[in-house]
C-alpha positions in Angstrom: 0.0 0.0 0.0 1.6 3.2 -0.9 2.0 5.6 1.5 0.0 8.5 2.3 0.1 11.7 -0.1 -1.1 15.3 0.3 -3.4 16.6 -2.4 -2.1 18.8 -4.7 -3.0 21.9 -3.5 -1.5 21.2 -0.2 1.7 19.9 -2.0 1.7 23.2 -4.1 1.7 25.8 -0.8 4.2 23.9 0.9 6.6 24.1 -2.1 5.8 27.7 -2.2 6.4 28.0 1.5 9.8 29.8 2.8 11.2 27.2 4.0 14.3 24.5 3.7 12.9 20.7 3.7 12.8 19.3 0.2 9.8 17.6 -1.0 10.7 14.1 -0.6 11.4 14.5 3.4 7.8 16.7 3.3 6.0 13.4 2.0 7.6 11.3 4.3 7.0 13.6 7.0 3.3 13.8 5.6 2.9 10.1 5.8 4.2 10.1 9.1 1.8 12.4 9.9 -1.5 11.0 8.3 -0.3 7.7 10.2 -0.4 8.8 13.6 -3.6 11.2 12.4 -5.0 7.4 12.9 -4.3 7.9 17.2 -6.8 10.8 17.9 -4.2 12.8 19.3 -2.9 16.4 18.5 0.6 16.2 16.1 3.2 18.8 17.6 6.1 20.0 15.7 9.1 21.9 17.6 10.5 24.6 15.3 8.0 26.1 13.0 9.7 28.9 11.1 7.7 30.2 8.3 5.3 27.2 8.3 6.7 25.2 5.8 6.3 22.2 7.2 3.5 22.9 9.7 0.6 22.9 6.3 2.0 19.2 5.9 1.1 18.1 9.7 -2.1 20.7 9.8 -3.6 19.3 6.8 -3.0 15.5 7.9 -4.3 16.7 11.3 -7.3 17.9 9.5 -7.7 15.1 7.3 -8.0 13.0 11.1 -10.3 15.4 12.9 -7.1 16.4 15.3 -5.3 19.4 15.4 -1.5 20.3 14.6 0.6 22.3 17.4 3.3 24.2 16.4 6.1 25.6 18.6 8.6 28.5 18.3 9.9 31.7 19.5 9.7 32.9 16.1 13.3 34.8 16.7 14.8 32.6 14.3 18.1 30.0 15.2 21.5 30.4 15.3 22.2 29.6 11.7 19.0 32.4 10.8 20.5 35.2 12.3 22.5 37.9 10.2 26.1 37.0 9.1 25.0 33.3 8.9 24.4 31.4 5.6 20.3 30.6 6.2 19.8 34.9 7.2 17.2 36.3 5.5 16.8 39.7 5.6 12.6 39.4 4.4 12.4 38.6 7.8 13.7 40.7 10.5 11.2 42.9 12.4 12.7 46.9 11.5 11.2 48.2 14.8 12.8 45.2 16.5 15.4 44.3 14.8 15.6 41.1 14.9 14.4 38.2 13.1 10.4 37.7 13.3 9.0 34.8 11.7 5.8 34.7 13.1 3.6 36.9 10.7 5.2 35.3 7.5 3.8 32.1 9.1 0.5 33.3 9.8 0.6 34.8 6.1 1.2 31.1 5.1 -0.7 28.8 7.2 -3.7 31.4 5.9 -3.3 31.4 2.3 -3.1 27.2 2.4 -6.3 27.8 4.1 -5.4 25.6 7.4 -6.0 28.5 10.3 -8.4 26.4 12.1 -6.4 23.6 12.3 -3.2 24.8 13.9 -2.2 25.9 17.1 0.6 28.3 16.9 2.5 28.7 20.6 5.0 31.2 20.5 7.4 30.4 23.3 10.7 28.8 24.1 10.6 24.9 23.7 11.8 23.8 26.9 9.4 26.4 29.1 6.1 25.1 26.9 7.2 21.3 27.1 7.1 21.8 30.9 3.7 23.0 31.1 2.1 20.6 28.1 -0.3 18.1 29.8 -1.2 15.5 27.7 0.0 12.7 25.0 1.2 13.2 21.3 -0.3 11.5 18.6 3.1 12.4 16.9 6.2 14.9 17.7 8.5 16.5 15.2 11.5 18.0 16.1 12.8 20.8 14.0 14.3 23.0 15.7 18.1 24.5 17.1 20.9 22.7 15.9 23.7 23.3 18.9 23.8 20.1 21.0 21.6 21.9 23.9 18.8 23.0 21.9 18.4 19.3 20.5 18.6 17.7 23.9 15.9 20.1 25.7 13.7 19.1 22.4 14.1 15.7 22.6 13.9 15.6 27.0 10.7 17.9 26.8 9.1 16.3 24.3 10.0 12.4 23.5 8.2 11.8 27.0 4.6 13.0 25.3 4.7 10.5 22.8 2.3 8.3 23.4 2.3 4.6 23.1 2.5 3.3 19.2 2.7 7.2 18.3 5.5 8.5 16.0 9.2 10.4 16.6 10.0 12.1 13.9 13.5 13.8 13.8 14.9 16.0 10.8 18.7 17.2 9.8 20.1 13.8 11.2 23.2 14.0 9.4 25.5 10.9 10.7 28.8 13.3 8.8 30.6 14.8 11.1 31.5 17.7 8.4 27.9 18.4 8.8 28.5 19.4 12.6 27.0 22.3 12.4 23.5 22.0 10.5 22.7 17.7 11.8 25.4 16.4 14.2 22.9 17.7 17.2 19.9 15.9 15.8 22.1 13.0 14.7 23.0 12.2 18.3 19.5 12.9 20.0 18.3 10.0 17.2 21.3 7.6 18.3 20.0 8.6 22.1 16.4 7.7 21.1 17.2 4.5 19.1 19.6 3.2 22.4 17.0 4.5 24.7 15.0 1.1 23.6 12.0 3.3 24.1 12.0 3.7 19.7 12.3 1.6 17.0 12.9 3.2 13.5 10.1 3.3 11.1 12.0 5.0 7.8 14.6 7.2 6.6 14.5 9.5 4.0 17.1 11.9 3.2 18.0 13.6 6.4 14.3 12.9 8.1 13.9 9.9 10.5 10.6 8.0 11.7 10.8 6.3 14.6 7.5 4.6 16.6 7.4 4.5 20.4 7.7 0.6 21.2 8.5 1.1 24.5 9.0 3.3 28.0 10.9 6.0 28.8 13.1 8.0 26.2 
Protein backbone atom coordinates (compact mmCIF):
# COMPACT_ATOMS: atom_id res chain seq x y z
CA UNK A 1 0.00 0.00 0.00
CA UNK A 2 1.62 3.22 -0.92
CA UNK A 3 2.04 5.63 1.49
CA UNK A 4 -0.04 8.54 2.27
CA UNK A 5 0.12 11.69 -0.12
CA UNK A 6 -1.07 15.34 0.34
CA UNK A 7 -3.42 16.61 -2.44
CA UNK A 8 -2.13 18.78 -4.73
CA UNK A 9 -3.03 21.92 -3.50
CA UNK A 10 -1.54 21.16 -0.24
CA UNK A 11 1.69 19.93 -1.96
CA UNK A 12 1.73 23.18 -4.15
CA UNK A 13 1.65 25.85 -0.80
CA UNK A 14 4.16 23.93 0.86
CA UNK A 15 6.62 24.10 -2.05
CA UNK A 16 5.81 27.68 -2.19
CA UNK A 17 6.40 28.01 1.48
CA UNK A 18 9.75 29.76 2.76
CA UNK A 19 11.22 27.20 3.99
CA UNK A 20 14.27 24.49 3.70
CA UNK A 21 12.93 20.72 3.68
CA UNK A 22 12.75 19.27 0.19
CA UNK A 23 9.77 17.59 -1.03
CA UNK A 24 10.71 14.13 -0.62
CA UNK A 25 11.38 14.54 3.39
CA UNK A 26 7.78 16.74 3.27
CA UNK A 27 6.02 13.41 2.00
CA UNK A 28 7.60 11.33 4.32
CA UNK A 29 7.00 13.60 6.96
CA UNK A 30 3.26 13.79 5.61
CA UNK A 31 2.86 10.10 5.80
CA UNK A 32 4.22 10.05 9.11
CA UNK A 33 1.77 12.35 9.92
CA UNK A 34 -1.49 11.01 8.33
CA UNK A 35 -0.32 7.68 10.18
CA UNK A 36 -0.37 8.85 13.60
CA UNK A 37 -3.57 11.18 12.36
CA UNK A 38 -5.05 7.42 12.85
CA UNK A 39 -4.32 7.92 17.20
CA UNK A 40 -6.79 10.83 17.89
CA UNK A 41 -4.23 12.84 19.27
CA UNK A 42 -2.91 16.35 18.51
CA UNK A 43 0.56 16.20 16.08
CA UNK A 44 3.25 18.83 17.60
CA UNK A 45 6.11 20.04 15.73
CA UNK A 46 9.08 21.92 17.58
CA UNK A 47 10.50 24.58 15.35
CA UNK A 48 8.04 26.11 13.03
CA UNK A 49 9.74 28.92 11.09
CA UNK A 50 7.66 30.17 8.26
CA UNK A 51 5.33 27.24 8.34
CA UNK A 52 6.70 25.18 5.75
CA UNK A 53 6.27 22.16 7.16
CA UNK A 54 3.46 22.90 9.68
CA UNK A 55 0.64 22.93 6.34
CA UNK A 56 2.00 19.20 5.88
CA UNK A 57 1.06 18.10 9.66
CA UNK A 58 -2.06 20.68 9.78
CA UNK A 59 -3.64 19.32 6.85
CA UNK A 60 -2.95 15.47 7.93
CA UNK A 61 -4.30 16.72 11.34
CA UNK A 62 -7.33 17.86 9.47
CA UNK A 63 -7.74 15.05 7.33
CA UNK A 64 -7.95 12.95 11.07
CA UNK A 65 -10.31 15.35 12.93
CA UNK A 66 -7.10 16.45 15.30
CA UNK A 67 -5.28 19.41 15.43
CA UNK A 68 -1.52 20.35 14.63
CA UNK A 69 0.56 22.30 17.36
CA UNK A 70 3.25 24.23 16.35
CA UNK A 71 6.13 25.58 18.62
CA UNK A 72 8.60 28.49 18.26
CA UNK A 73 9.86 31.65 19.52
CA UNK A 74 9.69 32.95 16.05
CA UNK A 75 13.26 34.84 16.72
CA UNK A 76 14.79 32.63 14.32
CA UNK A 77 18.07 30.03 15.18
CA UNK A 78 21.53 30.44 15.26
CA UNK A 79 22.20 29.62 11.71
CA UNK A 80 18.96 32.36 10.78
CA UNK A 81 20.48 35.22 12.28
CA UNK A 82 22.53 37.89 10.23
CA UNK A 83 26.11 37.05 9.07
CA UNK A 84 24.97 33.28 8.89
CA UNK A 85 24.41 31.36 5.62
CA UNK A 86 20.26 30.61 6.15
CA UNK A 87 19.82 34.89 7.15
CA UNK A 88 17.20 36.29 5.50
CA UNK A 89 16.77 39.74 5.64
CA UNK A 90 12.63 39.36 4.43
CA UNK A 91 12.35 38.56 7.83
CA UNK A 92 13.68 40.70 10.46
CA UNK A 93 11.20 42.90 12.44
CA UNK A 94 12.73 46.90 11.48
CA UNK A 95 11.25 48.23 14.75
CA UNK A 96 12.80 45.16 16.48
CA UNK A 97 15.45 44.33 14.77
CA UNK A 98 15.65 41.09 14.90
CA UNK A 99 14.41 38.16 13.09
CA UNK A 100 10.36 37.70 13.33
CA UNK A 101 8.98 34.75 11.70
CA UNK A 102 5.77 34.72 13.10
CA UNK A 103 3.62 36.91 10.69
CA UNK A 104 5.25 35.30 7.53
CA UNK A 105 3.80 32.07 9.08
CA UNK A 106 0.53 33.30 9.80
CA UNK A 107 0.56 34.75 6.09
CA UNK A 108 1.19 31.07 5.06
CA UNK A 109 -0.74 28.77 7.19
CA UNK A 110 -3.70 31.44 5.87
CA UNK A 111 -3.29 31.44 2.25
CA UNK A 112 -3.10 27.25 2.44
CA UNK A 113 -6.34 27.83 4.05
CA UNK A 114 -5.42 25.62 7.37
CA UNK A 115 -5.96 28.49 10.33
CA UNK A 116 -8.43 26.36 12.12
CA UNK A 117 -6.41 23.63 12.35
CA UNK A 118 -3.19 24.85 13.88
CA UNK A 119 -2.23 25.91 17.07
CA UNK A 120 0.64 28.31 16.88
CA UNK A 121 2.47 28.69 20.56
CA UNK A 122 4.99 31.16 20.50
CA UNK A 123 7.37 30.39 23.33
CA UNK A 124 10.72 28.82 24.09
CA UNK A 125 10.63 24.87 23.75
CA UNK A 126 11.84 23.81 26.89
CA UNK A 127 9.36 26.43 29.08
CA UNK A 128 6.15 25.14 26.85
CA UNK A 129 7.23 21.29 27.06
CA UNK A 130 7.13 21.85 30.92
CA UNK A 131 3.73 23.03 31.14
CA UNK A 132 2.12 20.64 28.07
CA UNK A 133 -0.26 18.15 29.79
CA UNK A 134 -1.21 15.52 27.66
CA UNK A 135 -0.04 12.71 24.99
CA UNK A 136 1.18 13.24 21.26
CA UNK A 137 -0.26 11.45 18.59
CA UNK A 138 3.14 12.44 16.86
CA UNK A 139 6.24 14.89 17.71
CA UNK A 140 8.51 16.54 15.18
CA UNK A 141 11.50 18.01 16.13
CA UNK A 142 12.76 20.82 14.02
CA UNK A 143 14.30 23.02 15.73
CA UNK A 144 18.13 24.52 17.06
CA UNK A 145 20.87 22.73 15.91
CA UNK A 146 23.67 23.34 18.90
CA UNK A 147 23.77 20.13 21.00
CA UNK A 148 21.65 21.90 23.93
CA UNK A 149 18.82 23.04 21.91
CA UNK A 150 18.42 19.30 20.48
CA UNK A 151 18.60 17.71 23.91
CA UNK A 152 15.85 20.11 25.69
CA UNK A 153 13.68 19.10 22.43
CA UNK A 154 14.06 15.66 22.59
CA UNK A 155 13.93 15.55 26.99
CA UNK A 156 10.74 17.91 26.76
CA UNK A 157 9.10 16.31 24.29
CA UNK A 158 10.01 12.37 23.54
CA UNK A 159 8.15 11.78 26.96
CA UNK A 160 4.56 12.98 25.35
CA UNK A 161 4.67 10.47 22.79
CA UNK A 162 2.25 8.29 23.45
CA UNK A 163 2.32 4.63 23.08
CA UNK A 164 2.53 3.33 19.17
CA UNK A 165 2.67 7.20 18.32
CA UNK A 166 5.54 8.54 16.04
CA UNK A 167 9.25 10.40 16.57
CA UNK A 168 9.96 12.07 13.87
CA UNK A 169 13.49 13.77 13.79
CA UNK A 170 14.86 16.01 10.83
CA UNK A 171 18.66 17.17 9.85
CA UNK A 172 20.12 13.82 11.16
CA UNK A 173 23.20 14.00 9.44
CA UNK A 174 25.53 10.92 10.70
CA UNK A 175 28.85 13.30 8.78
CA UNK A 176 30.61 14.84 11.13
CA UNK A 177 31.49 17.69 8.35
CA UNK A 178 27.90 18.42 8.78
CA UNK A 179 28.49 19.39 12.61
CA UNK A 180 27.04 22.29 12.42
CA UNK A 181 23.46 21.96 10.50
CA UNK A 182 22.69 17.74 11.76
CA UNK A 183 25.44 16.38 14.23
CA UNK A 184 22.90 17.66 17.24
CA UNK A 185 19.92 15.88 15.75
CA UNK A 186 22.08 13.00 14.75
CA UNK A 187 22.97 12.20 18.31
CA UNK A 188 19.47 12.88 19.99
CA UNK A 189 18.35 9.99 17.20
CA UNK A 190 21.34 7.62 18.30
CA UNK A 191 19.98 8.60 22.07
CA UNK A 192 16.36 7.69 21.14
CA UNK A 193 17.25 4.53 19.13
CA UNK A 194 19.64 3.25 22.41
CA UNK A 195 17.00 4.52 24.67
CA UNK A 196 15.05 1.13 23.64
CA UNK A 197 12.00 3.27 24.08
CA UNK A 198 11.97 3.71 19.74
CA UNK A 199 12.25 1.57 16.96
CA UNK A 200 12.92 3.20 13.48
CA UNK A 201 10.08 3.27 11.07
CA UNK A 202 12.03 4.98 7.85
CA UNK A 203 14.58 7.16 6.59
CA UNK A 204 14.47 9.54 3.99
CA UNK A 205 17.06 11.94 3.19
CA UNK A 206 18.02 13.64 6.37
CA UNK A 207 14.28 12.94 8.06
CA UNK A 208 13.94 9.87 10.52
CA UNK A 209 10.62 8.04 11.72
CA UNK A 210 10.77 6.34 14.58
CA UNK A 211 7.49 4.61 16.63
CA UNK A 212 7.44 4.50 20.43
CA UNK A 213 7.67 0.58 21.15
CA UNK A 214 8.48 1.10 24.47
CA UNK A 215 8.97 3.32 28.03
CA UNK A 216 10.91 6.03 28.77
CA UNK A 217 13.06 8.03 26.20
Amino acid sequence: MAPAAPKPEILAAFEAAKGFMPVGEGLALYAAAVEAGALGLPLLEVGTYCGRSTILLADAAREAGTVAVTVDHHRGSEEQQPGWDYHDPELVDPGAGRMDTLPTFRRTVHAAGLEDHVIAVVGRSPQVAKVWGRELGLVFVDGGHTDEHAANDYEGWAPHVAGGGLLVIHDVFPDPVDEWTGQAPYRIYLRALASGAFTEVSATGSLRVLRRTGAGI
